[in-house]
C-alpha positions in Angstrom: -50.4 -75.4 -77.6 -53.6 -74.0 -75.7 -55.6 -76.7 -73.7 -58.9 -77.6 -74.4 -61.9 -76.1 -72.1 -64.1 -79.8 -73.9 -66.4 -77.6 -75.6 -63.6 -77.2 -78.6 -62.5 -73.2 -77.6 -59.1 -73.2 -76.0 -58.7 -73.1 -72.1 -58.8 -69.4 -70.5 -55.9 -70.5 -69.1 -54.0 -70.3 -72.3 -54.5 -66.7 -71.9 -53.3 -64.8 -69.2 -53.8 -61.2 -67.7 -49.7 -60.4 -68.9 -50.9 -61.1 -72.0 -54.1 -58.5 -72.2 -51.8 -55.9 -70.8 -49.1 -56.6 -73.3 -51.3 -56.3 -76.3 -52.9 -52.9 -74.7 -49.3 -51.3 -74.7 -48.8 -52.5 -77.7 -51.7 -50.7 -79.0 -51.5 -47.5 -77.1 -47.4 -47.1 -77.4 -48.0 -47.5 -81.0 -44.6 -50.1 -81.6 -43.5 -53.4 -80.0 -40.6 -51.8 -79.2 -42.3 -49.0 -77.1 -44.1 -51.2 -75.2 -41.3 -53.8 -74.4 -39.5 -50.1 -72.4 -42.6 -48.9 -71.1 -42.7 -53.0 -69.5 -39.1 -53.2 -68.9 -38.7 -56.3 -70.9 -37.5 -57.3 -73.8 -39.6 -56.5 -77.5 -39.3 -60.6 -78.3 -41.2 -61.2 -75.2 -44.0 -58.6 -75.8 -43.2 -60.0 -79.8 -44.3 -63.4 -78.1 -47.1 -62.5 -75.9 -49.0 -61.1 -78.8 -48.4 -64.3 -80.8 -49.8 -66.6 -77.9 -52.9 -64.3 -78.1 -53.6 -64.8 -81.8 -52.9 -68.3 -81.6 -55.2 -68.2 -78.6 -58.1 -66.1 -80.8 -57.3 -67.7 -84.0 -56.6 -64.2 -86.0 -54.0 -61.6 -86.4 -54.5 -58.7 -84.1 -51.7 -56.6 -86.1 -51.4 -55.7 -90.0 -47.6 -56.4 -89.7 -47.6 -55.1 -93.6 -46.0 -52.1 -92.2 -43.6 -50.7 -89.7 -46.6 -49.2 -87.5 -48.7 -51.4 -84.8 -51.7 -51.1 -87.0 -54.9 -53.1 -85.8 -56.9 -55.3 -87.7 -60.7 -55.0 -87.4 -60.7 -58.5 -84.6 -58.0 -56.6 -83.1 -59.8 -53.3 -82.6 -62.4 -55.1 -81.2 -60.5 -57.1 -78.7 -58.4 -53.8 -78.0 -61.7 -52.1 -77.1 -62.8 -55.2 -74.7 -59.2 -55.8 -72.9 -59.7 -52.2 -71.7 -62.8 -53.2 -69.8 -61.3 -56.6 -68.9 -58.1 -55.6 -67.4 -59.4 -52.2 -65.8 -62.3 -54.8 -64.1 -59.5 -56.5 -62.7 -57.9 -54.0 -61.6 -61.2 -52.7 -59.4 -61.2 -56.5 -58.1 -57.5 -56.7 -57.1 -58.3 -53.3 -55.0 -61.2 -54.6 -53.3 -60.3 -58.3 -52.3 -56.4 -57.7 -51.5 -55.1 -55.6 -48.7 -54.0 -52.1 -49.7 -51.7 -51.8 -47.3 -49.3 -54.5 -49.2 -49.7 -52.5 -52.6 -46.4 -52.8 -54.1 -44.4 -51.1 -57.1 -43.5 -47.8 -58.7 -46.2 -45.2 -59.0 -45.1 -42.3 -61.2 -47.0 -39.2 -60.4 -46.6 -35.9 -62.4 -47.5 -33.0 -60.4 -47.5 -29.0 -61.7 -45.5 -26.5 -60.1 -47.8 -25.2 -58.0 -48.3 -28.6 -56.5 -45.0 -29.1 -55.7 -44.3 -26.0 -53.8 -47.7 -26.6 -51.7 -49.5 -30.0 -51.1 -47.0 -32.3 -52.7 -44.9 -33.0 -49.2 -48.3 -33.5 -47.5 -49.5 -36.1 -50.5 -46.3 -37.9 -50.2 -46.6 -38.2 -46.2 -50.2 -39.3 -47.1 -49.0 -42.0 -49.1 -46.0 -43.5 -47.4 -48.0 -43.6 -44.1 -51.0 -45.7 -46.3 -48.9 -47.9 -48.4 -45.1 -48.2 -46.8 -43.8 -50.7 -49.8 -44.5 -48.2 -52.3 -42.4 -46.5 -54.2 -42.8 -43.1 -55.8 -41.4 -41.6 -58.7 -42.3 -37.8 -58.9 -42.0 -35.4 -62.1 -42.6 -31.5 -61.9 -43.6 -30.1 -65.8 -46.1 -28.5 -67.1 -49.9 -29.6 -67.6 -49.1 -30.4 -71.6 -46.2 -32.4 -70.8 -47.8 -34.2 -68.1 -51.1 -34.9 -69.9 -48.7 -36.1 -73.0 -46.3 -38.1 -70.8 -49.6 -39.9 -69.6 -50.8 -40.6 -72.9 -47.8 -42.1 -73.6 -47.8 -44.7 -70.5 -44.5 -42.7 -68.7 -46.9 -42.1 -66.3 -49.6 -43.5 -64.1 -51.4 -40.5 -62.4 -50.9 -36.4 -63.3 -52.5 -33.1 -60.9 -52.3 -30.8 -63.5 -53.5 -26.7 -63.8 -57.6 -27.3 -65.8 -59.4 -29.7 -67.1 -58.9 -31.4 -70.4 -61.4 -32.3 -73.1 -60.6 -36.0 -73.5 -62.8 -39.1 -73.8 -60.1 -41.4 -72.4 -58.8 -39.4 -69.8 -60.5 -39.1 -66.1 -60.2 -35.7 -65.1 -61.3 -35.2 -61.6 -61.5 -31.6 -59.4 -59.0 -32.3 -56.1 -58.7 -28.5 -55.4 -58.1 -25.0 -56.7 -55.4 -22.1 -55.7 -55.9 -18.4 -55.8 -53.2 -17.1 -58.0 -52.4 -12.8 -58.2 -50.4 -10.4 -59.9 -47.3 -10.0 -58.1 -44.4 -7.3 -57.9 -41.3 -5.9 -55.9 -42.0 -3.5 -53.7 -38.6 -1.9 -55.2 -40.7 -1.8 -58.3 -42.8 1.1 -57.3 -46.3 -0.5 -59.0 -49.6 1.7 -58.3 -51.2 0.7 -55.1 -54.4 1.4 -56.2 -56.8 -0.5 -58.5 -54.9 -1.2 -61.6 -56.6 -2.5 -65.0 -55.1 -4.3 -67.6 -54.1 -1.7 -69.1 -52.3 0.0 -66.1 -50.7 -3.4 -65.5 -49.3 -3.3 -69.0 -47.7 -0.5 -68.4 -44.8 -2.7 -66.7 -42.9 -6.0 -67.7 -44.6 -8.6 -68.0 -43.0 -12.2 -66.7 -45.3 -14.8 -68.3 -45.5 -18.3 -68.0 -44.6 -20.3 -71.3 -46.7 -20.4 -74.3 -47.7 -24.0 -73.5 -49.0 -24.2 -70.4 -51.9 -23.5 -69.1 -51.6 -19.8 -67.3 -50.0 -18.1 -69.9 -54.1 -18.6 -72.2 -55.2 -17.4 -68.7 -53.3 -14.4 -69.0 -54.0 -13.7 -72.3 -57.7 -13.7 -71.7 -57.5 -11.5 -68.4 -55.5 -9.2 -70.7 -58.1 -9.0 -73.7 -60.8 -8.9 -71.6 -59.6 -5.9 -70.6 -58.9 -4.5 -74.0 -55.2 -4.9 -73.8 -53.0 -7.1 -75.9 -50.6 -9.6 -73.6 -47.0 -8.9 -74.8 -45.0 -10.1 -72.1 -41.3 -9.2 -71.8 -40.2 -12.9 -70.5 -41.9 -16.4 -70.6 -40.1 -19.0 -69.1 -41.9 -22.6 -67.7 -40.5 -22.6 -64.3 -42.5 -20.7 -62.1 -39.3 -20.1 -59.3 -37.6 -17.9 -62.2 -40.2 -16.4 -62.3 -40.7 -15.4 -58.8 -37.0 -14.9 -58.9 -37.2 -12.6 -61.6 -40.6 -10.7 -60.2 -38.7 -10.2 -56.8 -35.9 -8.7 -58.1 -37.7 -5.8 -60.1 -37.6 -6.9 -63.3 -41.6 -7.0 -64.2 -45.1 -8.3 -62.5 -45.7 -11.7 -62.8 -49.0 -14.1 -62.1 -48.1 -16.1 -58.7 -50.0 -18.3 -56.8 -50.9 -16.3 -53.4 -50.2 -19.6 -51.2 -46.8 -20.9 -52.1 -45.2 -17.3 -51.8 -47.2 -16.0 -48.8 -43.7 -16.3 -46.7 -42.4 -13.9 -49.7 -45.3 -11.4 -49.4 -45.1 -11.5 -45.5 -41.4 -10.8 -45.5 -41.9 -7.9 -48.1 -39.8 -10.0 -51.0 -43.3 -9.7 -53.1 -46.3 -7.7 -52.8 -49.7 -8.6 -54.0 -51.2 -6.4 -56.6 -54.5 -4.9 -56.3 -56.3 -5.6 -60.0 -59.4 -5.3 -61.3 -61.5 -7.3 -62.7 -59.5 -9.6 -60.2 -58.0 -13.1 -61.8 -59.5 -16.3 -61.7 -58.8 -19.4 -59.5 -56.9 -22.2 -61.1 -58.5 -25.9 -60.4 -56.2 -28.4 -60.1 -57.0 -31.9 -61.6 -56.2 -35.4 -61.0 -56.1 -36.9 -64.7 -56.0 -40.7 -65.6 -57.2 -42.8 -68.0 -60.8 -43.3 -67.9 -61.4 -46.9 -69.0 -58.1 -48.3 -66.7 -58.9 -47.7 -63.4 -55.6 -49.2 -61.1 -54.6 -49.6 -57.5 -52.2 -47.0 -58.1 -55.0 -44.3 -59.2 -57.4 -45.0 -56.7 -54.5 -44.8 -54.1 -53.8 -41.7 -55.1 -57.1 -40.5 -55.6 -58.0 -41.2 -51.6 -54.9 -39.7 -50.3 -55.6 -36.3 -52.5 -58.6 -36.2 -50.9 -57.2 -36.6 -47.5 -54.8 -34.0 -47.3 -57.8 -31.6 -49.1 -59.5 -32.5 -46.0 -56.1 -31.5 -43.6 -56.0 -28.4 -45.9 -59.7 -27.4 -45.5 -59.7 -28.2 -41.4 -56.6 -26.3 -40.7 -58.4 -22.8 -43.1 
């Protein structure tokens, strides 16, 4: 039973942070049982939790009339306020305790072109700030990243753009210069070439879902072509593979294959109108700030500092 603060409402010690955390899973996983994996515990302890915080409240947070974590009205109201609670929490667990003991798992999702440049830098970065930390990194593409982050299998993504989403932070930490690429055994024009000259040759596209293969398609139409590539694949070293071998021109980012392009593997294009930089953002969620975000956040924007002083 919850103690009594002597005003007649229960003790806030009743209640506990576990507890807010619990019921914000709950909510956001959409199932007990989602949220007892994504908390590595069991689903009659996050069954229990939720209990202790409607006998702590008084009402029932879930309509358990059917098989979906539904909220009733106190709970959508208390599921809007635990947001604020726990993220203000967070912020004062960052600034009172010493950062250099933060502890744990963070699991970052990076894109491809991430991994292939700045990723061994950010991981340096944040081994040499917080030693007891433990990473867990996944490469995909921006869709899957943003999804996995929705769905709590993640803590922080860098993905390729921005995204239009209330409940997501999406913050600018850089931007690579991507460029048609061939084989030099391919024999492209070494002039100018259009979009329409450029169609004129395999294309090797990225998949449909991710976020350079709408870029394409716009540099494309813009030019009064239609994209039809010949290939799309989601791994940008097939790709590169593929492009180096002769089998089509693909859109490459100019940095992580310069040591191709300097050994005469690839060879940069010359295309007009030329294409568009990609930004990289970090993306979490917006109302949650953690430790783990704002760790990242600061050792993104030191090795953007490394990158820019060594340019």
């Amino acid at each position: 039973m919850p103690t009594n603060s002597g005003d007649g409402y229960p003790s806030l010690a009743a209640m506990n942070v576990k507890q807010l955390e619990t019921f914000l899973q709950v909510v956001e996983k959409g199932s007990f049982a989602a949220a007892a994996e994504a908390l590595h515990t069991t689903q009659s302890t996050v069954s229990a939790r939720v209990k202790d915080l409607e006998h702590y409240f008084g009402v029932a947070l879930f309509d358990r009339s059917t098989h979906r974590a539904h909220l009733t009205a106190k709970g959508r109201e208390l599921f809007a306020m635990s947001r604020q609670v726990v993220g203000a929490l967070e912020q004062l667990r960052e600034r009172i305790s010493d950062r250099a003991s933060l502890t744990g798992t963070l699991r970052l999702g990076v894109v491809g072109v991430v991994a292939g440049t700045w990723l061994p830098p950010l991981v340096r970065e944040l081994r040499a700030r917080h030693a007891a930390l433990q990473l867990q990194v996944e490469v995909a593409l921006s869709k899957v990243l943003a999804q996995k982050l929705r769905g709590g299998e993640l803590d922080v993504a860098i993905i390729a753009g921005r995204l239009d989403d209330d409940e997501l932070r999406c913050e600018l930490v850089g931007q690579e210069r991507f460029a048609w690429m061939a084989s030099p055994a391919l024999g492209a024009a070494r002039g100018a070439m259009t979009p329409g000259d450029l169609a004129a040759y395999p294309v090797i596209a990225f998949s449909q879902e991710s976020f350079h293969h709408a870029a394409m398609k716009s540099w494309f139409k813009a030019g009064g072509v239609r994209f039809q590539p010949a290939i799309t694949c989601n791994s940008m070293e097939v790709i590169a593979r593929l492009v180096a071998r002769g089998e089509g021109v693909g859109l490459l980012p100019c940095d992580y294959y310069g040591t191709e392009v300097s050994l005469g593997k690839l060879e940069i294009l010359n295309v007009t109108p030329a294409m568009p930089g990609v930004e990289l953002t970090l993306l979490a969620f917006a109302q949650r700030p953690t430790a783990f975000v704002s760790a990242v956040t600061e050792a993104v924007m030191a090795v953007r500092r490394g990158r820019h002083a060594a340019a």
